[in-house]
FISETOR-160436 format. One record per residue (C-alpha): residue in three letters; x, y, z; residue number from 1. Coordinates in steps of 0.25 Angstrom, whole numbers. Layout:
FISETOR-160436
[pt "ALA", [X, Y, Z], NUM]
...
***
This chain:
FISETOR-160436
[pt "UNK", [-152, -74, 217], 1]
[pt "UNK", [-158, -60, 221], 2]
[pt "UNK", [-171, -63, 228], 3]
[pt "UNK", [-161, -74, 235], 4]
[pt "UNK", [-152, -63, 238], 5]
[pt "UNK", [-163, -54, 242], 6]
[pt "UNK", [-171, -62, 251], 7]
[pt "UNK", [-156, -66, 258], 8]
[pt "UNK", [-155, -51, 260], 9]
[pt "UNK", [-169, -50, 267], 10]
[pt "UNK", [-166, -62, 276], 11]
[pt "UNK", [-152, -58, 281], 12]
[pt "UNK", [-160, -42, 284], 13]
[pt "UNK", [-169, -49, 292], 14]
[pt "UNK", [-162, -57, 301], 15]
[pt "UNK", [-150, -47, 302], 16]
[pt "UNK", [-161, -36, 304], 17]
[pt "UNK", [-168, -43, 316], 18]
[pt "UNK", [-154, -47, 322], 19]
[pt "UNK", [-152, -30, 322], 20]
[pt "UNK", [-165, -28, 328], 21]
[pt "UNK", [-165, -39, 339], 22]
[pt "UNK", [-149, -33, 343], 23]
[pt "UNK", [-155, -17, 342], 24]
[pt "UNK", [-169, -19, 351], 25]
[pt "UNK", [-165, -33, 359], 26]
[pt "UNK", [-150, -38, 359], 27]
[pt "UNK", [-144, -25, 360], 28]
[pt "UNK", [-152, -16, 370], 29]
[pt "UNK", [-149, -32, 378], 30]
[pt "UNK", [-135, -31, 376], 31]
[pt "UNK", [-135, -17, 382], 32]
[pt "UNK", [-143, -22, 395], 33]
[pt "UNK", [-132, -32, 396], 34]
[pt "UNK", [-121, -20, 395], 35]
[pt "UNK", [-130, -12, 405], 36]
[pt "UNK", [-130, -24, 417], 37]
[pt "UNK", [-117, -28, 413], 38]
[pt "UNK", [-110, -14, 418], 39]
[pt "UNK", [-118, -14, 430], 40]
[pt "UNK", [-113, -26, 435], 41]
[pt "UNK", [-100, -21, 432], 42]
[pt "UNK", [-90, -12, 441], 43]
[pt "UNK", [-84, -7, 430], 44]
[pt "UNK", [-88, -2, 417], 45]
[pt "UNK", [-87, -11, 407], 46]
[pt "UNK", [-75, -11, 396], 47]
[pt "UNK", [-77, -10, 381], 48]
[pt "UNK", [-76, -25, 380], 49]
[pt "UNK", [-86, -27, 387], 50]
[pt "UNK", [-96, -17, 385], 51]
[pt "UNK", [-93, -23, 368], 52]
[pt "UNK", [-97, -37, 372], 53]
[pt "UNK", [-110, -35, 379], 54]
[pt "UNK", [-114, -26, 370], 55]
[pt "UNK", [-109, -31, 358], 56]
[pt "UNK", [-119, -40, 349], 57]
[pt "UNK", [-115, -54, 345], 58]
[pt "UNK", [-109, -55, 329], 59]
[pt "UNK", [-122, -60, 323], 60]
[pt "UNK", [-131, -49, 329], 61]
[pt "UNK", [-119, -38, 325], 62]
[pt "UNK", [-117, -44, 310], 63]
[pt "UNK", [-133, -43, 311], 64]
[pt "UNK", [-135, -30, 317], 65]
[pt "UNK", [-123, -23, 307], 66]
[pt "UNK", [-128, -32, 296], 67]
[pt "UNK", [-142, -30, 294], 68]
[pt "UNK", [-142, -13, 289], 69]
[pt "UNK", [-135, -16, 280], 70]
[pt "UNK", [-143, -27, 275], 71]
[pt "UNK", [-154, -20, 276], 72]
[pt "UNK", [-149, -9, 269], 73]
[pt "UNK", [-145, -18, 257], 74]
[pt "UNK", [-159, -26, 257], 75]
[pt "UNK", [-165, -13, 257], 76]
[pt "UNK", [-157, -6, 246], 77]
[pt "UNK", [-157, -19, 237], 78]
[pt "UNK", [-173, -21, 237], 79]
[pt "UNK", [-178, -8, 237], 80]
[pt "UNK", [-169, 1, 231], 81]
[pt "UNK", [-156, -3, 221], 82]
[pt "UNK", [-150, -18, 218], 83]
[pt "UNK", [-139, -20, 210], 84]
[pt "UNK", [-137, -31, 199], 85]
[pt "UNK", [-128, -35, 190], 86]
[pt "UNK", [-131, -34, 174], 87]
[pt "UNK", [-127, -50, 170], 88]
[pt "UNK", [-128, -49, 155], 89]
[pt "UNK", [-129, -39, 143], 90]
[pt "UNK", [-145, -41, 141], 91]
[pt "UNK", [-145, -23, 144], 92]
[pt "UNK", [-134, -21, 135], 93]
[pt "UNK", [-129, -8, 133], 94]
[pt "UNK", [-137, -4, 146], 95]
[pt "UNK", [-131, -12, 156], 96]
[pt "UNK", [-119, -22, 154], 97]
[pt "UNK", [-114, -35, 159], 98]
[pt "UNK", [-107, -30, 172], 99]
[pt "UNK", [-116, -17, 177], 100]
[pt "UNK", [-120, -17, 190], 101]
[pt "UNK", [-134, -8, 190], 102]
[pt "UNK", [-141, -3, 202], 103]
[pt "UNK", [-158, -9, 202], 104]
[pt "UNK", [-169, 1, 206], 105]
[pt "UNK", [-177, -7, 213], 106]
[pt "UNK", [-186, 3, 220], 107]
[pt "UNK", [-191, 9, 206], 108]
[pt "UNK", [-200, -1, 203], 109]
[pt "UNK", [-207, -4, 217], 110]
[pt "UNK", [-201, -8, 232], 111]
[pt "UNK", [-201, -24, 233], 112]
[pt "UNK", [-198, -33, 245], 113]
[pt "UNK", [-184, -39, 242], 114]
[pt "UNK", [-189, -54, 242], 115]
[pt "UNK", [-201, -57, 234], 116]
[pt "UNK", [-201, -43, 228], 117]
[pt "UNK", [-214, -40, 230], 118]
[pt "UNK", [-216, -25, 227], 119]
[pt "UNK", [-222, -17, 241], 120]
[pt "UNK", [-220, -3, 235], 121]
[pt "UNK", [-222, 3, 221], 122]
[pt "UNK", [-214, 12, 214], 123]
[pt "UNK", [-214, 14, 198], 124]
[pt "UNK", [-213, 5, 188], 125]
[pt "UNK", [-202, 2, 176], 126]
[pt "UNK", [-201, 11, 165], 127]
[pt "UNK", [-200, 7, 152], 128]
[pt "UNK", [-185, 8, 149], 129]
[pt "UNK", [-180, 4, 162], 130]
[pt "UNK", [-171, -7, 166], 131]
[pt "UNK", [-175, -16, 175], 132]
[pt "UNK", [-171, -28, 185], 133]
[pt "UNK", [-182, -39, 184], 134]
[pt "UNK", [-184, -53, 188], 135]
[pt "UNK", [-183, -61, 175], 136]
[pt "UNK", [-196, -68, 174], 137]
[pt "UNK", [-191, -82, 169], 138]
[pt "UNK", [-182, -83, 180], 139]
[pt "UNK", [-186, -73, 191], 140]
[pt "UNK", [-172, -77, 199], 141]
[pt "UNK", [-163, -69, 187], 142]
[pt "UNK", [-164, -53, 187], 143]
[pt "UNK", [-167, -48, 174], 144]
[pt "UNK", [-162, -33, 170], 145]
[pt "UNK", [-169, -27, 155], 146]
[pt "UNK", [-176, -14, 150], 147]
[pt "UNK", [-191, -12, 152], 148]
[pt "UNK", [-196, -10, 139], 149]
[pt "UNK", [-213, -13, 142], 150]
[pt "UNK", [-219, -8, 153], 151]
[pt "UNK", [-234, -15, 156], 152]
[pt "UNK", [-244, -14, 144], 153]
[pt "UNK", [-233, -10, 133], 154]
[pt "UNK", [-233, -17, 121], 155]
[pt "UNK", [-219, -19, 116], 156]
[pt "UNK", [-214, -25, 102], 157]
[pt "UNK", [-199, -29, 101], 158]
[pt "UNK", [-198, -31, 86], 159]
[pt "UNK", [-186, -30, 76], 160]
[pt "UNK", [-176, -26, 90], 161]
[pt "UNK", [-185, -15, 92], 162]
[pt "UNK", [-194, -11, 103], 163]
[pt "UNK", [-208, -5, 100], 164]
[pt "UNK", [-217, -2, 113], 165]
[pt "UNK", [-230, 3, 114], 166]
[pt "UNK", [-233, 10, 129], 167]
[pt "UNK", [-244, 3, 138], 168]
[pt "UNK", [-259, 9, 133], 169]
[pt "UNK", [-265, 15, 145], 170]
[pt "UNK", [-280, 15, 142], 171]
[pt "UNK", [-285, 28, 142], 172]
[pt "UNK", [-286, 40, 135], 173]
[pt "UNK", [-274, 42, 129], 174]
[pt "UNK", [-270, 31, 116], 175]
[pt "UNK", [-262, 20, 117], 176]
[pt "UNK", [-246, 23, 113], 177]
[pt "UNK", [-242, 18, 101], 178]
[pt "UNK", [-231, 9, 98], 179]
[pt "UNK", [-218, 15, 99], 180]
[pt "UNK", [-202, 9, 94], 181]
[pt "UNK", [-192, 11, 104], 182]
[pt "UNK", [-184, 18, 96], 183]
[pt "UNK", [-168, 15, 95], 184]
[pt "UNK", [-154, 22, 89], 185]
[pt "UNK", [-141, 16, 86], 186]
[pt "UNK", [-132, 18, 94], 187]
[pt "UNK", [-119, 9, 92], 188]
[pt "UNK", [-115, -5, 86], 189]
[pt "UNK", [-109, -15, 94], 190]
[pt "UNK", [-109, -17, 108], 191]
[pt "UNK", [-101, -24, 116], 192]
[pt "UNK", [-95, -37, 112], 193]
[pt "UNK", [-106, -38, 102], 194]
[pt "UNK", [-105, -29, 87], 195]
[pt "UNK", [-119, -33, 84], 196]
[pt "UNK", [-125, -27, 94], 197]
[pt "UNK", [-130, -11, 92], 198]
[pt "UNK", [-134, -2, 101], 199]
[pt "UNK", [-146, 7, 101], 200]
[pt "UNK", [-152, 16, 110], 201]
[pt "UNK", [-167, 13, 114], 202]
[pt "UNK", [-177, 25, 116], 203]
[pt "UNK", [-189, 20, 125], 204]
[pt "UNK", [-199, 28, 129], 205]
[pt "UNK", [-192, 33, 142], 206]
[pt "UNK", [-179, 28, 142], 207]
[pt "UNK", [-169, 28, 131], 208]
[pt "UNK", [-157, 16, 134], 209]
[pt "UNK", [-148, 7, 124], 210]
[pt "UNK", [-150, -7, 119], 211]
[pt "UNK", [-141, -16, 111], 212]
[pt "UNK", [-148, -22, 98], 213]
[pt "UNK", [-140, -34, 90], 214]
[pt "UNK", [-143, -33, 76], 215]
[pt "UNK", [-138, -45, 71], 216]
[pt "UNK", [-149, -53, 80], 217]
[pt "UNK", [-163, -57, 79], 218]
[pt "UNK", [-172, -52, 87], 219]
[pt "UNK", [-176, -66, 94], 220]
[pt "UNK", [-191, -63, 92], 221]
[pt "UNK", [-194, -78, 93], 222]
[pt "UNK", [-189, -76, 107], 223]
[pt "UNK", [-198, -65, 110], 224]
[pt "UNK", [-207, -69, 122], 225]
[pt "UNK", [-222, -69, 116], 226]
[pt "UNK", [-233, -62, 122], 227]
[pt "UNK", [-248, -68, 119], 228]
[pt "UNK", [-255, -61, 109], 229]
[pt "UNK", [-243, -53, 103], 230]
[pt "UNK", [-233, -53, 92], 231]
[pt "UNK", [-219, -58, 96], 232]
[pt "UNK", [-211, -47, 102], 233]
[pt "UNK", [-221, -38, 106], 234]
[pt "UNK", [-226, -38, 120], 235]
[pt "UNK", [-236, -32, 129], 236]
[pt "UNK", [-231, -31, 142], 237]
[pt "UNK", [-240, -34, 153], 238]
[pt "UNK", [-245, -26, 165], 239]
[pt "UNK", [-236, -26, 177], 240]
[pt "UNK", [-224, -31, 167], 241]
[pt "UNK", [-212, -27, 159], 242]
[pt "UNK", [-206, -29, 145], 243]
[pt "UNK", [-191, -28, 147], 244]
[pt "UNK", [-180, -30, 136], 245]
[pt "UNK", [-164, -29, 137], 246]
[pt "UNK", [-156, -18, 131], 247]
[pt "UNK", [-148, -28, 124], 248]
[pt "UNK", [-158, -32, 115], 249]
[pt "UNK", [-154, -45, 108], 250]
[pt "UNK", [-148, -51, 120], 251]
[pt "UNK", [-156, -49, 131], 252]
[pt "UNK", [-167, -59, 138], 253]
[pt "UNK", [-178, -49, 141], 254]
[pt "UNK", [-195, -49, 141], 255]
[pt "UNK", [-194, -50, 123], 256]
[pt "UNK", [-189, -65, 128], 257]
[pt "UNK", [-198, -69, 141], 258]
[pt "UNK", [-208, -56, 143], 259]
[pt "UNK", [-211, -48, 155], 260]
[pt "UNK", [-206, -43, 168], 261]
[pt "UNK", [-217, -43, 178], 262]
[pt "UNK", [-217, -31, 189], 263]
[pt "UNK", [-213, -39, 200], 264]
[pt "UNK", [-201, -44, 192], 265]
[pt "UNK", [-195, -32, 192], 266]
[pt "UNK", [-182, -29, 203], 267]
[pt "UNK", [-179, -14, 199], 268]
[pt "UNK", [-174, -4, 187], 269]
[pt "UNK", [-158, -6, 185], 270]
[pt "UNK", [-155, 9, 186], 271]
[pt "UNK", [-139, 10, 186], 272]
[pt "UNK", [-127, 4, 184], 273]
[pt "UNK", [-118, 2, 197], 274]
[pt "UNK", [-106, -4, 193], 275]
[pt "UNK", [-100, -11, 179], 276]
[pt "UNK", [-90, -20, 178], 277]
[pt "UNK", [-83, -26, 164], 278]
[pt "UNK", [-81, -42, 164], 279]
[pt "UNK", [-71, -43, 153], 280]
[pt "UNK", [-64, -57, 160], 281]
[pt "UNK", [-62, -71, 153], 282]
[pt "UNK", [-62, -83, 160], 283]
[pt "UNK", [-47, -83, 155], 284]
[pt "UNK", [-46, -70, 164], 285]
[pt "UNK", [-37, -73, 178], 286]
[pt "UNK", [-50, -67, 185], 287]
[pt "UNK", [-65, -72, 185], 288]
[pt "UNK", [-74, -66, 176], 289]
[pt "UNK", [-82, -59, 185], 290]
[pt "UNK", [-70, -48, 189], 291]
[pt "UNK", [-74, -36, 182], 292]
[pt "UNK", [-62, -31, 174], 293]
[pt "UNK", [-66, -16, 175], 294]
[pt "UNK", [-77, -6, 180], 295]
[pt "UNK", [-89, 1, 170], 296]
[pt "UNK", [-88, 14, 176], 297]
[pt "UNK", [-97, 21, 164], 298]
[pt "UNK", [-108, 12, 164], 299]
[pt "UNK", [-110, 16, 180], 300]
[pt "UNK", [-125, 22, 181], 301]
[pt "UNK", [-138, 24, 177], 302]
[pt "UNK", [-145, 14, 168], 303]
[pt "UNK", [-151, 19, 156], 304]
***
């Protein structure tokens, strides 16, 4: 639905853009020529009326000509610079929340054209710890949102409901770096709905966030997407791709399930929250469902 809605954008700048320049170099500096022979066939100066019609452009070249900034304005800001989504589920539990609106970074990772998001201009990379917008790999049509956790050449090992991550080895002359445990500390019990579920914060490398762990269930290692030559639950992530994993550890489809996020899947790191709404309706409620009963002001701001 978003390329859809992305390639609709670029159409609808297109044409309203060469509507607003055939008016500003040919139909208008016309119009004016009309205006001009117009009075001197005239005794008397011509009224406002007048001048209005002549002048005036028809109401498809004005809709166009007033369209088509800010048109262009929002193609501009959506594709290069911030998009905003919507957080559909509780897969990034306690980060983000059913209900968050959050702003995408989509500069941070390299400029793309807006339709077949070829990248034309590099920037940086993700980091690991950062939370990131992708295209989800089995069905490139659906947005993705879930922490980095590999970056290309790590060796990651999710064993027990603990992550272990060895930083890519750079041949060279320094050694290799050694396996390390991301290291977690209780935080509270029960979150949510849910009296099984525990939270923890999760010290990575270069950013320290919160995940929700569930106690009570396996760790669905059968699941785990198997990588040739390797022991199930451990990966090495390959170049120009990304192991990512959602905070909400036991309910979360991520890369443990179907395996890496390629580069050129990537839309943007989700850097803030925007807006929050609760949904706390029934269907038994007089209104839909999709009415926010109330406003999260608190969780408005910078994503962790």
């Amino acid at each position: 639905m978003a390329a859809y809605f992305s390639l609709f954008l670029v159409v609808i700048t297109i044409v309203t853009g060469i509507v607003w320049a055939l008016d500003k170099f040919v139909y208008a500096p016309k119009r004016q020529l009309n205006l001009a022979a117009t009075q001197e066939q005239c005794s008397q100066p011509l009224n406002e009326e007048a001048i209005a019609k002549i002048t005036e452009p028809n109401a498809l070249v004005e809709t166009s000509v007033q369209v088509f900034p800010v048109i262009a304005f929002v193609l501009i800001l959506r594709s290069f610079i911030y998009e905003p989504f919507q957080i559909p589920s509780g897969s990034m539990m306690p980060t983000l929340l059913d209900g968050d609106f959050i702003l995408v970074n989509k500069f941070n990772y390299g400029l793309r054209e807006p339709v077949a998001r070829n990248k034309f201009l590099e920037i940086g990379s993700p980091e690991r710890g950062d939370v990131v917008v992708f295209k989800y790999p089995v069905n490139p049509k659906v947005d993705f949102i879930k922490r980095v956790v590999g970056l290309p050449g790590d060796r990651i090992i999710y064993r027990n409901k603990t992550l272990f991550i060895q930083p890519a080895c750079n041949s060279g002359k320094t050694p290799c770096p050694e396996m390390q445990q991301v290291l977690t500390t209780f935080k509270a019990k029960g979150e949510g709905e849910s009296a099984a579920l525990s939270r923890y914060e999760s010290v990575m490398p270069n950013k320290t966030h919160e995940i929700l762990i569930n106690n009570y269930s396996p760790a669905q290692t059968g699941r785990f997407f198997r990588q040739p030559g390797l022991p199930q639950g451990e990966w090495l992530v390959p170049e120009g791709q990304y192991l990512v994993m959602g905070d909400n550890r036991d309910n979360s489809l991520d890369g443990r399930f179907w395996g890496f996020v390629a580069e050129e899947e990537l839309v943007g790191e989700a850097v803030a929250i925007w807006m929050s709404f609760d949904f706390e309706r029934n269907e038994e409620d007089f209104l839909p469902t999709w009415i926010p009963t109330g406003i999260r002001f608190e969780r408005i701001g910078g994503i962790n």
